[in-house]
C-alpha positions in Angstrom: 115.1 100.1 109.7 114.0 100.3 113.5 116.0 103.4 115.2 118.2 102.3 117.6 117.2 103.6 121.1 120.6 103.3 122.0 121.7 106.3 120.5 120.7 110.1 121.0 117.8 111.2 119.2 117.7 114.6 120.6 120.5 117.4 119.6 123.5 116.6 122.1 126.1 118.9 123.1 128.7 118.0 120.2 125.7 118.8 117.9 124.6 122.2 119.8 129.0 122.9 119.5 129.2 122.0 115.8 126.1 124.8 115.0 126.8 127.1 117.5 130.4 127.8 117.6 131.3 131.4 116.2 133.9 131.3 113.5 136.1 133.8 112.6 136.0 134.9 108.6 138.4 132.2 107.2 138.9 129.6 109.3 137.5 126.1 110.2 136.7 124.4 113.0 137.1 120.3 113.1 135.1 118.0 115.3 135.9 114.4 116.1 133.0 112.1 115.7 134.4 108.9 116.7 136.1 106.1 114.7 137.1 108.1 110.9 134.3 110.5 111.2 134.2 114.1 111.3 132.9 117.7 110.8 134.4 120.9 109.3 132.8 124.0 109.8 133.0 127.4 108.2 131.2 130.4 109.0 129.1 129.1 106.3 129.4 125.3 105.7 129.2 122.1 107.3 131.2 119.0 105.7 131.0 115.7 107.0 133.7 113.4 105.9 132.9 109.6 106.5 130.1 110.2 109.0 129.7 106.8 111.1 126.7 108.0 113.6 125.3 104.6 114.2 125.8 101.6 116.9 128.2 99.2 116.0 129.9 96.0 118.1 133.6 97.4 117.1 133.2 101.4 117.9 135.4 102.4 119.9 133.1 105.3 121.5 129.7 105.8 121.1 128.3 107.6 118.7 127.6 111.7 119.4 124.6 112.2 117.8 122.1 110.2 115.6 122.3 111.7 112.1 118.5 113.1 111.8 119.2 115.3 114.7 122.8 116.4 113.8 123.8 119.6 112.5 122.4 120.1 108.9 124.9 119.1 106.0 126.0 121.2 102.9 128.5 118.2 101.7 128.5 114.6 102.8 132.1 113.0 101.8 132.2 109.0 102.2 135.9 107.8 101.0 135.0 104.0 100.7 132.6 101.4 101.9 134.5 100.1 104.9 131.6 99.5 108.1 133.1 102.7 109.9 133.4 104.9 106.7 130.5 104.2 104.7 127.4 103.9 107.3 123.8 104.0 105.0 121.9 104.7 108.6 123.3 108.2 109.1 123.8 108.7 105.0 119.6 109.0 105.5 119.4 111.0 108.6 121.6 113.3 106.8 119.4 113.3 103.9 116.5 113.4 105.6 117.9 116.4 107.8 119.4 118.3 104.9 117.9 118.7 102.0 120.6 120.6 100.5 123.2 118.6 101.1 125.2 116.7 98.5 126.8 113.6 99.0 129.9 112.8 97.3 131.9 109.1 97.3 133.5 106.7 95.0 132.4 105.4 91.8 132.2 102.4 92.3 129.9 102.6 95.4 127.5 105.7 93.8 124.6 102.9 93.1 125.1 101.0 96.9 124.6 104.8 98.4 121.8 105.8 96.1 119.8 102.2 96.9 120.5 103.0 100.8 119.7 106.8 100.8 115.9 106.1 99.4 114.1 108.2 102.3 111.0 109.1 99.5 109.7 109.5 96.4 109.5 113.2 96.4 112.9 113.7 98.1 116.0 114.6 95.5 119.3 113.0 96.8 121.9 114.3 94.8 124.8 111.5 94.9 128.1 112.5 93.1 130.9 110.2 92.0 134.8 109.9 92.0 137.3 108.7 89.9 140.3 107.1 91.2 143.3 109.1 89.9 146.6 106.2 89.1 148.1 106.7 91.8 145.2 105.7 94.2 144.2 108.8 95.5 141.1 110.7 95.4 141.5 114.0 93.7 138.9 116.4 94.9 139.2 119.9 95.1 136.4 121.4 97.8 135.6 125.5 98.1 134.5 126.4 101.1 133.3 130.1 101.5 135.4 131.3 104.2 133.9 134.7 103.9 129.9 135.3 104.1 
């Protein structure tokens, strides 16, 4: 897929916020990233939850950074496969950009991510499904070291 030149390719100031905010031991900071997107931060991880980084005719703002040049990942949470939830552009800058990440979603959408996330042959994208729990929630319980 052809980059779109409409969006930031070089770290912006929400990006330069998200890594270079001091934290305090046990606590989180949350950044906005437009639509259902955003990032929690620890002193020591970075979650994305539902990361939509790329153009789109129905965003309401533009997007803050291109994925590639965001702040590296340690989780990647996608909740479904709605257009502004579930966005396979930045799912690949984010892998590309962190290795170490995991990504987490539903499911019934693991193979749909995996098939989107290809970025090479020799890079490991480790894709982990959900269950649906009866009542139709997702049931996930996330540690993230507060302390260092």
């Amino acid at each position: 897929m052809i980059p779109d030149p409409a969006i930031n390719r070089e770290p912006t100031s929400t990006a330069m916020d998200i890594l270079n905010t001091q934290l305090p031991q046990d606590t989180i900071a949350l950044w906005w990233l437009g639509q259902a997107g955003f990032v929690l931060r620890s002193s020591s991880s970075i979650v994305y939850l539902d990361p939509f980084l790329s153009e789109h005719p129905a965003r309401l703002i533009p997007p803050l950074f291109a994925a590639e040049v965001g702040p590296p990942a340690d989780l990647v949470l996608c909740t479904h496969e709605h257009w502004d939830h579930l966005d396979p552009q930045a799912l690949r800058g984010l892998a590309q950009a962190s290795l170490q990440a995991r990504f987490v979603v539903p499911l019934p959408i693991v193979d749909q991510v995996t098939a989107s996330m290809m970025v090479s042959a020799s890079t490991a994208i480790l894709v982990t499904s959900l269950r649906w729990q009866g009542s139709g929630c997702i049931r996930l319980a996330i540690h993230l070291p507060l302390t260092v």
